[in-house]
C-alpha positions as a Python dict, from the first residue, in 0.01 Angstrom:
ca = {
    (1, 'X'): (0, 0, 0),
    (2, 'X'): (58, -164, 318),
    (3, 'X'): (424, -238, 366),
    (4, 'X'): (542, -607, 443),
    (5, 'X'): (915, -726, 608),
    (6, 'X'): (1047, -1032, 388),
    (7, 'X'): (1233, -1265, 527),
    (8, 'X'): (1310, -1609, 342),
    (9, 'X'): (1550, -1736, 549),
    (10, 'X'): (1948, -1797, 550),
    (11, 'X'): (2048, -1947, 204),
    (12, 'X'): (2366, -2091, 165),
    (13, 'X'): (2515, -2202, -195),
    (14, 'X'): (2863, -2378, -190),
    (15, 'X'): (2986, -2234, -479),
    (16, 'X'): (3352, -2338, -529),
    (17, 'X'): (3571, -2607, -354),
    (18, 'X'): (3822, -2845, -331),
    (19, 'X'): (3659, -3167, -507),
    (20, 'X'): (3829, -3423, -241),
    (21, 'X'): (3880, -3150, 49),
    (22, 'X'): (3946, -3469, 305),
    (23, 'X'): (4169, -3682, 109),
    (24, 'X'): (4361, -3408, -20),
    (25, 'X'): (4466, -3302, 359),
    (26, 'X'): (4546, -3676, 436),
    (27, 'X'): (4795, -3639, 136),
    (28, 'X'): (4941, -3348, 202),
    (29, 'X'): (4997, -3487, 589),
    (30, 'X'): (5181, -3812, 354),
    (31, 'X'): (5343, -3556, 169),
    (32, 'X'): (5540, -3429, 477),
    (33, 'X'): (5676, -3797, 538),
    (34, 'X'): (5769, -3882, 226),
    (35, 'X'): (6020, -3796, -48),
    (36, 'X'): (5760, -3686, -325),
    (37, 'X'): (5454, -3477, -341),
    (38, 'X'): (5151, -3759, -255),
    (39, 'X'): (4798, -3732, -470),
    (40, 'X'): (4461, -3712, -324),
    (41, 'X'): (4389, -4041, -537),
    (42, 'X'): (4662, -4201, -374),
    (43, 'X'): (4502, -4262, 24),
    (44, 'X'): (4327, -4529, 143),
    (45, 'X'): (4091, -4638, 316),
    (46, 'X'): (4308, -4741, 658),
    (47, 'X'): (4501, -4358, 639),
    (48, 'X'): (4135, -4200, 657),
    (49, 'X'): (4068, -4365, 954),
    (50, 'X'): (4448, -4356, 1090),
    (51, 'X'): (4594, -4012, 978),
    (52, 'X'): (4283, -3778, 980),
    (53, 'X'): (4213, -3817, 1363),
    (54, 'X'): (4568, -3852, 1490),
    (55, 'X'): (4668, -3528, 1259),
    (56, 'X'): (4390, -3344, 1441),
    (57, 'X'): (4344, -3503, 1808),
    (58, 'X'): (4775, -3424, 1762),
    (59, 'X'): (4697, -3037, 1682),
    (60, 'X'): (4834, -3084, 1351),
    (61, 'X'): (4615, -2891, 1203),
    (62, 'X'): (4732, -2694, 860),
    (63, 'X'): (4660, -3001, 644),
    (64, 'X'): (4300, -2887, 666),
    (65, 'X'): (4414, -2518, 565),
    (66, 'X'): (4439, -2652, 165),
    (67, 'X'): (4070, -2752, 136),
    (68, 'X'): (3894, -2402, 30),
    (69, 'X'): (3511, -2334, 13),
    (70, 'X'): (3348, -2051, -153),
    (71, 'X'): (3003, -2003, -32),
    (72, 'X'): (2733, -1755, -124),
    (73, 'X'): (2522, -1653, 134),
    (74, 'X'): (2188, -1422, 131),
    (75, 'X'): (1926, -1376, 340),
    (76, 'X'): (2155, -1305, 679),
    (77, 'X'): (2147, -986, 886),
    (78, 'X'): (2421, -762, 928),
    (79, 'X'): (2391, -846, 1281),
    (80, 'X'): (2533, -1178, 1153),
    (81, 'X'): (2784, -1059, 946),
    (82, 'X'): (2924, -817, 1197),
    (83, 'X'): (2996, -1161, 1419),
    (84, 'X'): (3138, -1350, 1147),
    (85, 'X'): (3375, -1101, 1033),
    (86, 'X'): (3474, -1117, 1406),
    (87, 'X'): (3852, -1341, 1299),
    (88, 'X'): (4121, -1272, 1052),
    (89, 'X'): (4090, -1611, 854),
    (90, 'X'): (3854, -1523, 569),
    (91, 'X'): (3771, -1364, 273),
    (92, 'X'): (3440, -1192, 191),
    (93, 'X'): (3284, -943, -74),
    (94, 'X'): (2923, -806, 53),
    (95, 'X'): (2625, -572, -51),
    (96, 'X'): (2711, -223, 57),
    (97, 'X'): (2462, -32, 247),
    (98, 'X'): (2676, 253, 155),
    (99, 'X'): (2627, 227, -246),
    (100, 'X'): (2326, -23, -259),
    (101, 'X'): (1961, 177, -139),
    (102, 'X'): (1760, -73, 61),
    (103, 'X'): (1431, -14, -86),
    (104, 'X'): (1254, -356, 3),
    (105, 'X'): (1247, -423, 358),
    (106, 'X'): (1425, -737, 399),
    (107, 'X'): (1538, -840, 753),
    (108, 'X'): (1555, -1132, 940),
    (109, 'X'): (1277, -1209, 1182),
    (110, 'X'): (1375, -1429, 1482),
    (111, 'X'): (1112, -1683, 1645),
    (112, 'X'): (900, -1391, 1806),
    (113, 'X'): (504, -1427, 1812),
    (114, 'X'): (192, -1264, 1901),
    (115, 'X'): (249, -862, 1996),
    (116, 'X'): (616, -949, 2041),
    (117, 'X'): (652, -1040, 1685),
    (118, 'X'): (444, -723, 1530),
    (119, 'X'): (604, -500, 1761),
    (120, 'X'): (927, -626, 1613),
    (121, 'X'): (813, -629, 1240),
    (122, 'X'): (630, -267, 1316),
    (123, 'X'): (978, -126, 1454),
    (124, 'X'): (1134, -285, 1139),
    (125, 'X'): (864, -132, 866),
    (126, 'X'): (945, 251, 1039),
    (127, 'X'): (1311, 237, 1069),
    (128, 'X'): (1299, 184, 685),
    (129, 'X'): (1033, 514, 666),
    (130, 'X'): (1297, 719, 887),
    (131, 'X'): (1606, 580, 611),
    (132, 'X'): (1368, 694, 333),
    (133, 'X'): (1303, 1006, 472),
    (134, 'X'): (1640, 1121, 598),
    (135, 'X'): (1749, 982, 230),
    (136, 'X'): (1525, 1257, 55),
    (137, 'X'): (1618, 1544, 321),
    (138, 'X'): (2004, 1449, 280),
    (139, 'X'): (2001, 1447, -119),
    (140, 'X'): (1779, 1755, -106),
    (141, 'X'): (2065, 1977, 108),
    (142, 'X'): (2323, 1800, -105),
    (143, 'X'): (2201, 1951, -458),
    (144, 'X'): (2134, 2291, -251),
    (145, 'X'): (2463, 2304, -118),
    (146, 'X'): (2603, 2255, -481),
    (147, 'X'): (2806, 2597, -666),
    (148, 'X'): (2609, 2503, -998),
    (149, 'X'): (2298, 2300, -1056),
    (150, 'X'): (2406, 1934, -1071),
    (151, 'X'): (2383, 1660, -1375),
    (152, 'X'): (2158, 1376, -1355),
    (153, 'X'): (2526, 1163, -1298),
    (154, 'X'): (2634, 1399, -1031),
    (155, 'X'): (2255, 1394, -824),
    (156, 'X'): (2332, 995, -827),
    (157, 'X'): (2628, 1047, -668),
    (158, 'X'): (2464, 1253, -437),
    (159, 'X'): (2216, 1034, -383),
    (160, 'X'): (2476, 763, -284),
    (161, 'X'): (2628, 1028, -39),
    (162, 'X'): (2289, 1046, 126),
    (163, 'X'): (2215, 693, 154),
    (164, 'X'): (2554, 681, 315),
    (165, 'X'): (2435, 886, 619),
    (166, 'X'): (2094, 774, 608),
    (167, 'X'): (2152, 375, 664),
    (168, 'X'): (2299, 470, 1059),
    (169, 'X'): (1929, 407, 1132),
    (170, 'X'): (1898, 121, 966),
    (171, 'X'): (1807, -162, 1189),
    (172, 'X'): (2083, -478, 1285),
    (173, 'X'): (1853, -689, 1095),
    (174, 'X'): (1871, -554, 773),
    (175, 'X'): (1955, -825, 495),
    (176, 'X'): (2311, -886, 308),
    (177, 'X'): (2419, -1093, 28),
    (178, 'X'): (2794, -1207, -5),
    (179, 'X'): (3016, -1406, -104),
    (180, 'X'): (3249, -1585, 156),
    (181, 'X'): (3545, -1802, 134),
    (182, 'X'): (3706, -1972, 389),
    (183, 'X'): (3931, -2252, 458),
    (184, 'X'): (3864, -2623, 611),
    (185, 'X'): (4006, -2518, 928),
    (186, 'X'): (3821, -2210, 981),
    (187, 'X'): (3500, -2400, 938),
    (188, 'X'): (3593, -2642, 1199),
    (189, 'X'): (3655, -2342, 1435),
    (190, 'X'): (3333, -2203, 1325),
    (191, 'X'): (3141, -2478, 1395),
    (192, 'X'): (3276, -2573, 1704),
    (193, 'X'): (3178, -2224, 1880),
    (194, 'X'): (2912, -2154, 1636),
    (195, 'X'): (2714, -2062, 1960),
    (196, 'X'): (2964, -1856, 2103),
    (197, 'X'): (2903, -1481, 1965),
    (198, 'X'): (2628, -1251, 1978),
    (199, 'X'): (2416, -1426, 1769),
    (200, 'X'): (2369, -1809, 1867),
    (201, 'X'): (2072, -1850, 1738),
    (202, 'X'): (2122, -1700, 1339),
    (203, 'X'): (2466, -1839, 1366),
    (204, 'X'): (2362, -2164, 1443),
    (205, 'X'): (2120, -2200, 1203),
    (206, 'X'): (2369, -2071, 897),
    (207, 'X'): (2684, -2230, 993),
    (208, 'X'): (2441, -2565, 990),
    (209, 'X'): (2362, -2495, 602),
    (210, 'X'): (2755, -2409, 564),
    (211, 'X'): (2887, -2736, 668),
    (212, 'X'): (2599, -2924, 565),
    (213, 'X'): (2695, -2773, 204),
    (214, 'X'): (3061, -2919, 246),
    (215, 'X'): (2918, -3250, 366),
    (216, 'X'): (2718, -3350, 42),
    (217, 'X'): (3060, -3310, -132),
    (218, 'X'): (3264, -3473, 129),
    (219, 'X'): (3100, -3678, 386),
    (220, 'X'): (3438, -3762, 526),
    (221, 'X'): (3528, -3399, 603),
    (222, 'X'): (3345, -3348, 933),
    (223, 'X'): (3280, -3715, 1007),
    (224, 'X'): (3537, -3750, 1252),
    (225, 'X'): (3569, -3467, 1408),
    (226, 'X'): (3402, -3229, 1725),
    (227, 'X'): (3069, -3099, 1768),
    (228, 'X'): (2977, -2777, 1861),
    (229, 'X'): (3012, -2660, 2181),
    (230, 'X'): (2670, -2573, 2317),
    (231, 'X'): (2546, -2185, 2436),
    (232, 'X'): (2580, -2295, 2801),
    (233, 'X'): (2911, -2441, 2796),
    (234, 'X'): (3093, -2151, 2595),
    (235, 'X'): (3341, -1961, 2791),
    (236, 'X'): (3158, -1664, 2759),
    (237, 'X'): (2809, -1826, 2909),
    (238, 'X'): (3018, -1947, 3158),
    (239, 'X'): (3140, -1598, 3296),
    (240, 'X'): (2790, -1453, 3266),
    (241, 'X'): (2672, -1673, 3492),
    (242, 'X'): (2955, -1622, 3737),
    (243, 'X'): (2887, -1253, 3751),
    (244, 'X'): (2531, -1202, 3639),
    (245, 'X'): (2636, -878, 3572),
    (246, 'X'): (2506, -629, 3277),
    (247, 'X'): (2653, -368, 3143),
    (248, 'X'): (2660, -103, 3435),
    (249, 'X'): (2631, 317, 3411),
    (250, 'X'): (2935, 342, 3587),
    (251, 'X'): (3129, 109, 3356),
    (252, 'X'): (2979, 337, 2973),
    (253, 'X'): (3088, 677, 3224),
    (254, 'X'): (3418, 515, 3301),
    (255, 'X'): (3493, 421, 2959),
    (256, 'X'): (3408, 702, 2798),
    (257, 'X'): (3565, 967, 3026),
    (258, 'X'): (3891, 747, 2936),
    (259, 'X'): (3869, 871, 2598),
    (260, 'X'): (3942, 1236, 2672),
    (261, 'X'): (3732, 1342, 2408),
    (262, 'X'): (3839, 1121, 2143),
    (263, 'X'): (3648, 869, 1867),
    (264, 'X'): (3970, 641, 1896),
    (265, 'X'): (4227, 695, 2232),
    (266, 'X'): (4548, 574, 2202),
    (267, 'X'): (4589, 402, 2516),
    (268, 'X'): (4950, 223, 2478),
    (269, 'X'): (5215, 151, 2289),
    (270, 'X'): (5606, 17, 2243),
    (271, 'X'): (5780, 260, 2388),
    (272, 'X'): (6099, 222, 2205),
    (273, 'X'): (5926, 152, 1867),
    (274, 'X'): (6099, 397, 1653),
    (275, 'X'): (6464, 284, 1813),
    (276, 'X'): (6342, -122, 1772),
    (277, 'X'): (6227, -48, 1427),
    (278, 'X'): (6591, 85, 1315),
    (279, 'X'): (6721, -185, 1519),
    (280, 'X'): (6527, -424, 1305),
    (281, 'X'): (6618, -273, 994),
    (282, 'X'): (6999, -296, 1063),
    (283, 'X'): (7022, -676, 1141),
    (284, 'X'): (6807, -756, 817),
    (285, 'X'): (7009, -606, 608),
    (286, 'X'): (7333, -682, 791),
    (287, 'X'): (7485, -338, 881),
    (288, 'X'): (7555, -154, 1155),
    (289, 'X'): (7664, 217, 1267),
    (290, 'X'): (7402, 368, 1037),
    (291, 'X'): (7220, 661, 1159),
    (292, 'X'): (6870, 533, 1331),
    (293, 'X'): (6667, 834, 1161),
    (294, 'X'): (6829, 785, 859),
    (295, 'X'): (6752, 382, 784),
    (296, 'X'): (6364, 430, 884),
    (297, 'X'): (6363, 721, 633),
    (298, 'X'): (6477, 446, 423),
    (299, 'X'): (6174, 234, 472),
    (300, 'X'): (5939, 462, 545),
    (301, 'X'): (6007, 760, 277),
    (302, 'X'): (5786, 697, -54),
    (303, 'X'): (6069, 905, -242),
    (304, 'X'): (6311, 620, -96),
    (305, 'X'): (6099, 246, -81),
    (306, 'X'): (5870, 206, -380),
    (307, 'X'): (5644, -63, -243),
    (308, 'X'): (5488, 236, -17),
    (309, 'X'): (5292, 347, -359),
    (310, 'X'): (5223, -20, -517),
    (311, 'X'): (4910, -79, -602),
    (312, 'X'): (4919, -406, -474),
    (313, 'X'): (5044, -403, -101),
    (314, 'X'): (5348, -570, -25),
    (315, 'X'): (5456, -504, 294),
    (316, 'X'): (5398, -879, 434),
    (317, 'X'): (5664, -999, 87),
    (318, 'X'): (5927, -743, 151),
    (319, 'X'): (6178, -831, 402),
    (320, 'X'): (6236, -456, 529),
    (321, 'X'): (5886, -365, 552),
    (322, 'X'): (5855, -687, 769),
    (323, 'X'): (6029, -463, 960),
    (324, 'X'): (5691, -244, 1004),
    (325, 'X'): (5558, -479, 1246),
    (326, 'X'): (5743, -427, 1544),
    (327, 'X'): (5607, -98, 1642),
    (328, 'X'): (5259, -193, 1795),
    (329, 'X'): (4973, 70, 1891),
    (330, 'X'): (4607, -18, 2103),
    (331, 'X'): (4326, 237, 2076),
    (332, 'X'): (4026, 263, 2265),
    (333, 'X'): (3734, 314, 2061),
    (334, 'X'): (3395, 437, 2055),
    (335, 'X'): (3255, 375, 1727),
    (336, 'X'): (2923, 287, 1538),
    (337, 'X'): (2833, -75, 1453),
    (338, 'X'): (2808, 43, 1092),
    (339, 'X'): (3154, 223, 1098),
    (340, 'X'): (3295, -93, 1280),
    (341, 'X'): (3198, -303, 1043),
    (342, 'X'): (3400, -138, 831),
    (343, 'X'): (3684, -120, 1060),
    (344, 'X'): (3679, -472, 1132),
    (345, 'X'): (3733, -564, 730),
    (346, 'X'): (4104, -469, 825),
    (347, 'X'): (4171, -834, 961),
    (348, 'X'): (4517, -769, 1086),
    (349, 'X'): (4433, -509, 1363),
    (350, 'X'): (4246, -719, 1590),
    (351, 'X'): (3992, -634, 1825),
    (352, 'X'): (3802, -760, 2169),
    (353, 'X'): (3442, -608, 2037),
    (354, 'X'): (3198, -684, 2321),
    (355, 'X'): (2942, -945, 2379),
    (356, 'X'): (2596, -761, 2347),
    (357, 'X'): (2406, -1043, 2364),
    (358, 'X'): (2475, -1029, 2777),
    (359, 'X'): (2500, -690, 2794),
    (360, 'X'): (2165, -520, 2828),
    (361, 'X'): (2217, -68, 2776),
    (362, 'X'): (1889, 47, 2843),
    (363, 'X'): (1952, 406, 2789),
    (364, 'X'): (2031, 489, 2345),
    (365, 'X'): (2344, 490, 2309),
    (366, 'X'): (2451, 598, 1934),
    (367, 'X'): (2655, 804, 1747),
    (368, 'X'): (2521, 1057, 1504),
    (369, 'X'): (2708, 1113, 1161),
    (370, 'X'): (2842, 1418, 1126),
    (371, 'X'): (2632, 1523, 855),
    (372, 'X'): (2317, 1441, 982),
    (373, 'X'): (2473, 1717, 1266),
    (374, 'X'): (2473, 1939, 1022),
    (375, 'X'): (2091, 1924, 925),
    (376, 'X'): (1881, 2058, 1207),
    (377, 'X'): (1587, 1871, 1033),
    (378, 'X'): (1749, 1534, 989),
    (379, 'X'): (1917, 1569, 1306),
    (380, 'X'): (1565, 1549, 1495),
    (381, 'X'): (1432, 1245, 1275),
    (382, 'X'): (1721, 1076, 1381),
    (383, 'X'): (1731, 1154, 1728),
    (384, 'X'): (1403, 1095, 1791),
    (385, 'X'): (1350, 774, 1606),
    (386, 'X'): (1702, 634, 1769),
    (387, 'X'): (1541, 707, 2094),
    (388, 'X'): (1196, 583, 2038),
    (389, 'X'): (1392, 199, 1859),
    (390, 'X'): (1545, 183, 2216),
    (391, 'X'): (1227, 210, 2391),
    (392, 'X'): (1078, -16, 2157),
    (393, 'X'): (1376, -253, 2228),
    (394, 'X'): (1323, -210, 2615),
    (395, 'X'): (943, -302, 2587),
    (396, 'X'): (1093, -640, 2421),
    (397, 'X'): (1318, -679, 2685),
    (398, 'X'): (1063, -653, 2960),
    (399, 'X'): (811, -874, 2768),
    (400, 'X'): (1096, -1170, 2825),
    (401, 'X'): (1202, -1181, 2464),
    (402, 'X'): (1550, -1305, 2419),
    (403, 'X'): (1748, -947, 2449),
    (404, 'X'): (2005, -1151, 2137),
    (405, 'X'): (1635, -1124, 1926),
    (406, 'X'): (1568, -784, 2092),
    (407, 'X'): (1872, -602, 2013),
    (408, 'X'): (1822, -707, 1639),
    (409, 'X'): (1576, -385, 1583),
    (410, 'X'): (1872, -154, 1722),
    (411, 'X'): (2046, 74, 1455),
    (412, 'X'): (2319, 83, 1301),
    (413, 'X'): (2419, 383, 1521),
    (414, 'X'): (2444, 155, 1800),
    (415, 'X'): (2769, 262, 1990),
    (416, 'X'): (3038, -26, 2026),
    (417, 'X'): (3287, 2, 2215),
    (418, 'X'): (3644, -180, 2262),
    (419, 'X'): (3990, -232, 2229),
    (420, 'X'): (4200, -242, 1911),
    (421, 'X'): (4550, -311, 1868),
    (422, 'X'): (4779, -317, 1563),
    (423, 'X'): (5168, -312, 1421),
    (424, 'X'): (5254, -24, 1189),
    (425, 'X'): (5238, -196, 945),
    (426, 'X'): (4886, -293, 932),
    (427, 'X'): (4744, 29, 1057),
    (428, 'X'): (4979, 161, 793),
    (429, 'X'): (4777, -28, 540),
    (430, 'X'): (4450, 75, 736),
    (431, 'X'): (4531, 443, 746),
    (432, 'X'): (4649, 487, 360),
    (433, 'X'): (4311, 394, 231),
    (434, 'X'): (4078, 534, 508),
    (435, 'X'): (4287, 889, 535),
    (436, 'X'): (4141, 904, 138),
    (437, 'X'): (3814, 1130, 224),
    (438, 'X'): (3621, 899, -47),
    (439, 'X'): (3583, 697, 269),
    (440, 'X'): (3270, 667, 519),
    (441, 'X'): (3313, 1013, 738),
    (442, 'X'): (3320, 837, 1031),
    (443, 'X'): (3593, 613, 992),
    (444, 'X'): (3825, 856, 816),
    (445, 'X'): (3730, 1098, 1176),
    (446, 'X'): (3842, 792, 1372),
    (447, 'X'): (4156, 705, 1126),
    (448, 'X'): (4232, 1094, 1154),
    (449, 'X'): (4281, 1121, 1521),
    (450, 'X'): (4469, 783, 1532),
    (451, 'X'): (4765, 940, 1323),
    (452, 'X'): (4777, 1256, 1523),
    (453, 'X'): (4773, 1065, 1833),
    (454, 'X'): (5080, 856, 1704),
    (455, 'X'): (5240, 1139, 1514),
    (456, 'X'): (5276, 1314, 1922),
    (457, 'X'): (5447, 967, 2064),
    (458, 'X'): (5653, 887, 1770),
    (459, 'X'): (5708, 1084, 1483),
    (460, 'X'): (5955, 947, 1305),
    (461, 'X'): (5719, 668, 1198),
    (462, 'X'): (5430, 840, 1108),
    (463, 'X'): (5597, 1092, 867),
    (464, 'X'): (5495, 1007, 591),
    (465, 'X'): (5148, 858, 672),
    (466, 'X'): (4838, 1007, 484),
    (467, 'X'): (4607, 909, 217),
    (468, 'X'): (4760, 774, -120),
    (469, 'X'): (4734, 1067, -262),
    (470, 'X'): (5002, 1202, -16),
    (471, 'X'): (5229, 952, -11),
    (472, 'X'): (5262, 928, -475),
    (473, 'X'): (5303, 1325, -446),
    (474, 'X'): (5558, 1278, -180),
    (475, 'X'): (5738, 1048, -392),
    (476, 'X'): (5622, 1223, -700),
    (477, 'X'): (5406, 976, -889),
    (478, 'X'): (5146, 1120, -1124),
    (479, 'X'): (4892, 1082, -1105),
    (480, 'X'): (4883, 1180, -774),
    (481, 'X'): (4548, 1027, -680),
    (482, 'X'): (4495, 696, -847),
    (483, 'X'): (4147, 679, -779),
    (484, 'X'): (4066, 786, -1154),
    (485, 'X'): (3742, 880, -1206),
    (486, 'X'): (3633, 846, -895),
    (487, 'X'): (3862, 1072, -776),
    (488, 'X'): (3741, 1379, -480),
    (489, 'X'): (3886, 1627, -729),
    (490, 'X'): (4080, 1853, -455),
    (491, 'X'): (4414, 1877, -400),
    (492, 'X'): (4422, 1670, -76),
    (493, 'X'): (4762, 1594, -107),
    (494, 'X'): (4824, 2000, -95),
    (495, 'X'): (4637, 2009, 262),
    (496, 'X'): (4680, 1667, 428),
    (497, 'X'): (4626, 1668, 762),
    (498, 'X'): (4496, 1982, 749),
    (499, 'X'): (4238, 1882, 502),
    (500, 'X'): (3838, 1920, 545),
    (501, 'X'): (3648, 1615, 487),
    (502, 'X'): (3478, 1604, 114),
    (503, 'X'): (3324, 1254, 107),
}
């Protein structure tokens, strides 16, 4: 049967919201001047017009913060979702590639046509073939690999496991449902440099349906306010055409020989963390001539603080934890798209990912998961279909498609590299669940070297760092992994960091 890519286009549902999002923000900027909390049913006509435009021409912008829409969104790429997950001000649960086989080749299709568009839709149709196949080869080693013939309930864990190696040759374009929730003020942002990332063109076309949603609600909410700012004018456009540069050999060679040999370099950091920490600690609690090592054991030991083995994580609420984010750390990084999207999900250690869309790397340039490594067999599927997509994605290129439509057929072993900076106390947060080896491989490699790297600069903070199961046998909780049943079953906490990966 002769295999087809769907694609049915972007659709956007506004699912949940704020039934007057713009009076309620013209209250809440009367609430500030007044001596009682002021209703949405309360503002007129003349404060629409008045207080919405001088709040926001004035920068006073958090009024717009109450209004909150849920959207649902299917029909996107991952391409997409990779730039939208690009800012800390959101909220979004999404179809995992990881746990969710992509059997039906859905994918968005930009406005190719002629050869351009069946080479594209051809390049699609065999990346999924290559995912199948290196799915089947995977599970296959998997069962051998087992000390006793698995249950049907263990192969589909297997199977999940395989899937999870498999997908890194997925293409960009690959579809994703979610559901996304965001604030008023984050869609204005959105929409104002909607044409700003590396994908203008999708962007533009589902940021559209996403306001237009929160218009047939509230046709006040963007009535007054900016446009976006078109491709040409972004700051971004504007430096491309200053250098008219693309991404050169010398610049991949000089980054990467920066990295020493590491996933995830740690480039820089405060050097008197550990010291400014204590110091930190001491004038919150209002105390002095107490032993530096001795109050960051305080915070930092799980026998000692509590809210280091919460379920919930409360390091933002607790006043000495607060004290967590003076230490700061920046990494270099040299990652996969699909284990950066992952990494990215971790709002609070920010990134400056790079703009693709301008930078043209004609040579592949991908990482391979470990485990594929490990397969001689799988290993040259992979290799030689990554290779082949790039050529494919040259040939694009030099036919004058768009390279933002051309790079849409590259995998999701596409290497990204890029800056990432963080306090302890968010790559604390980061590190506790990706150290777990339940996580993707690649990002508990990455995660790995990031603590070792710290643990040589400053010690004292990282002590007690590892996956949860570490830190409740360190402060003796049982049980000591509180995964339940989807627990590794190993005694991680016996071995971390010395630990083998079990996935």
């Amino acid at each position: 049967m002769e295999r087809k890519v769907i694609d049915t286009g972007p659709k956007v549902i506004l699912r949940n919201w704020f039934n007057k999002p713009f009076d309620d923000a013209i209250a809440a900027a009367r609430t500030c001047y007044s001596s009682r909390v002021i209703s949405a049913d309360e503002v007129t006509e003349q404060q629409r017009k008045n207080i919405g435009k001088s709040t926001y021409d004035g920068g006073h912008h958090t009024i717009f913060q109450h209004a909150t829409f849920e959207f649902s969104i299917e029909g996107v790429s991952r391409n997409f979702v990779h730039e939208l997950h690009n800012h800390p001000f959101y909220n979004s649960s999404q179809s995992s590639q990881r746990y969710v086989k992509l059997k039906k080749i859905k994918a968005t299709i930009p406005p190719l046509k002629g050869r351009d568009l069946k080479i594209y839709e051809d390049s699609l149709i065999r990346s999924w073939e290559r995912y199948e196949e290196l799915s089947d080869i995977i599970l296959k080693k998997l069962i051998e690999i087992q000390p006793n013939k698995p249950t049907e309930r263990q192969i589909k864990s297997l199977e999940k496991k395989a899937i999870e190696s498999a997908r890194y040759v997925v293409p960009l374009a690959a579809h994703v449902s979610m559901v996304h929730t965001i604030n008023g003020l984050t869609l204005f942002r959105l929409n104002k440099l909607r044409m700003s990332g590396n994908t203008p063109w999708e962007s533009n076309i589902v940021i559209s349906k996403m306001v237009e949603q929160v218009k047939k609600i509230d046709t006040l909410f963007f009535e007054r306010f900016e446009d976006p700012v078109p491709l040409k004018e972004t700051l971004e456009y504007k430096f491309f055409e200053k250098y008219k540069q693309f991404v050169s050999k010398k610049v991949i060679e000089k980054f990467d020989k920066s990295l020493e040999g590491y996933k995830s370099k740690l480039i820089d950091w405060k050097v008197n963390g550990e010291k400014t920490m204590a110091d930190a600690i001491s004038h919150v609690m209002g105390v002095s001539d107490i032993d530096n090592d001795e109050v960051l054991d305080f915070v930092l030991n799980p026998r000692k603080n509590p809210h280091l083995t919460e379920r919930l994580n409360l390091s933002t609420i607790s006043p000495l934890m607060r004290t967590m984010n003076h230490p700061h750390f920046t990494f270099r990084k040299r990652i996969s798209h699909s284990c950066d999207s992952q990494d990215q999900r971790h709002r609070m250690t920010p990134s400056s990912r790079p703009m693709t869309i301008f930078s043209d790397v004609e040579k592949p340039d991908y990482i391979t998961p470990t485990f594929i490594k490990e397969i001689p067999e799988a290993n040259k599927i992979f290799d030689e279909w990554v290779k082949e997509v790039w050529e494919i994605k040259n040939t694009l290129v030099d036919n004058a498609v768009k390279l933002e439509f051309a790079n849409y057929i590259l995998p999701n072993a596409q290497a990204i590299r890029f800056e990432e900076s963080g306090s302890l106390l968010n790559l604390w947060h980061k590190w506790i669940l990706r150290l777990c080896t339940r996580s993707q491989r690649e990002i508990w490699e990455v995660s790995r070297e990031e603590v070792e790297q710290v643990r040589k600069v400053q010690p004292k903070l990282i002590k007690y760092i590892g996956p949860r199961c570490f830190i409740r046998k360190n402060a003796d909780i049982k049980p000591y992994c509180p995964e339940g049943m989807l627990t590794c079953g190993k005694s991680i906490w016996d071995t971390f960091p010395e630990m083998e990966y079990i996935g």
